[in-house]
C-alpha positions as CSV (number, residue, x, y, z in Angstrom):
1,X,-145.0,-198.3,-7.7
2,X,-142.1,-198.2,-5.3
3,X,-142.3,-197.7,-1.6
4,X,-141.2,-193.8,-1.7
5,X,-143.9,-193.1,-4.2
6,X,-146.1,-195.1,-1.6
7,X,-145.2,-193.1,0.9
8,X,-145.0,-189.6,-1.0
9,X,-149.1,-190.6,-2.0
10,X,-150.1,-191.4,1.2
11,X,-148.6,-187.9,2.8
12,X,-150.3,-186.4,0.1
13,X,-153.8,-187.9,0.6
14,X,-153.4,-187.3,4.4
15,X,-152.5,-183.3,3.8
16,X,-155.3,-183.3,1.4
17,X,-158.0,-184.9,3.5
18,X,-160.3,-183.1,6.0
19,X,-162.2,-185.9,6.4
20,X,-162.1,-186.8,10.0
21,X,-163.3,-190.9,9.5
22,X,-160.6,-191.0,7.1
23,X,-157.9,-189.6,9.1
24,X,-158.9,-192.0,12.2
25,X,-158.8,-194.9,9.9
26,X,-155.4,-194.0,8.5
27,X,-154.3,-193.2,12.0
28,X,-155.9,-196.7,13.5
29,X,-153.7,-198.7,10.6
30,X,-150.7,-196.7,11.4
31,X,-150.9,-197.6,15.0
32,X,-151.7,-200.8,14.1
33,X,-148.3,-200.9,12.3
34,X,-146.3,-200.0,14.8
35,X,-147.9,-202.3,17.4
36,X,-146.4,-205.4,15.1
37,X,-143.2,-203.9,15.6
38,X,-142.7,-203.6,19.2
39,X,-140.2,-205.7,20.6
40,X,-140.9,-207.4,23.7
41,X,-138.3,-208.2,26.0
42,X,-138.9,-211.4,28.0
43,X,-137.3,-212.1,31.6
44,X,-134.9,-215.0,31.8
45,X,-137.2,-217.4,33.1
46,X,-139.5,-217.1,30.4
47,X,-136.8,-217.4,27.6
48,X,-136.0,-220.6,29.5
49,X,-139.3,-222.2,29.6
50,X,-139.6,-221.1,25.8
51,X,-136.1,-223.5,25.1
52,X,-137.9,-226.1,27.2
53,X,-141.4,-226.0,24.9
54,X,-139.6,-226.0,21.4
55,X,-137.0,-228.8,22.6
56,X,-140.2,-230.6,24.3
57,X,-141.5,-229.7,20.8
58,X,-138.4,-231.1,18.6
59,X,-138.4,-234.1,20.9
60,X,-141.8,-235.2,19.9
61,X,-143.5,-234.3,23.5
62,X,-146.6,-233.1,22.5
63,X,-150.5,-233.2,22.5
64,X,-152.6,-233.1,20.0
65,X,-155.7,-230.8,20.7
66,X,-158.2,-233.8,21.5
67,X,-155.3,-235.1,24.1
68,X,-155.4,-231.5,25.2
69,X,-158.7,-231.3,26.0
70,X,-159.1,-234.5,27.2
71,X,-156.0,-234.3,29.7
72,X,-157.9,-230.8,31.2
73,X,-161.4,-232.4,31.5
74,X,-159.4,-234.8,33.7
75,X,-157.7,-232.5,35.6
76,X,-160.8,-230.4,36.1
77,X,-162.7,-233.8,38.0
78,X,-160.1,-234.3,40.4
């Protein structure tokens, strides 16, 4: 099945439907959808701190989660 026929079902169902839990569910996924495709515009200084991490990141300057966790405990008794 192709993504037209897909679509052409699922307009069909909807139309069909008078089920009111149904139509919320379809609605919620649909929503959901479209969430995942906002795009989010970031200021300059954020698209620079980005560059920062993933060259920190390619550079080998990292943590691992333990050396995470441990660094914050220390910061957290000073």
């Amino acid at each position: 099945m192709n993504t037209q026929q897909i679509k052409e079902n699922l307009i069909d169902a909807i139309n069909q439907s008078d089920n009111p839990v149904f139509l919320m569910e379809v609605s919620k996924l649909i929503d959901i959808d479209l969430e995942n495709e906002k795009v989010i515009k970031l200021k300059k200084a954020q698209i620079e701190e980005l560059k920062t991490a993933i060259a920190q990141i390619e550079n080998g300057e990292l943590l691992t989660h333990e050396e995470a966790k441990k660094q914050a405990e220390e910061w957290l008794q000073d």
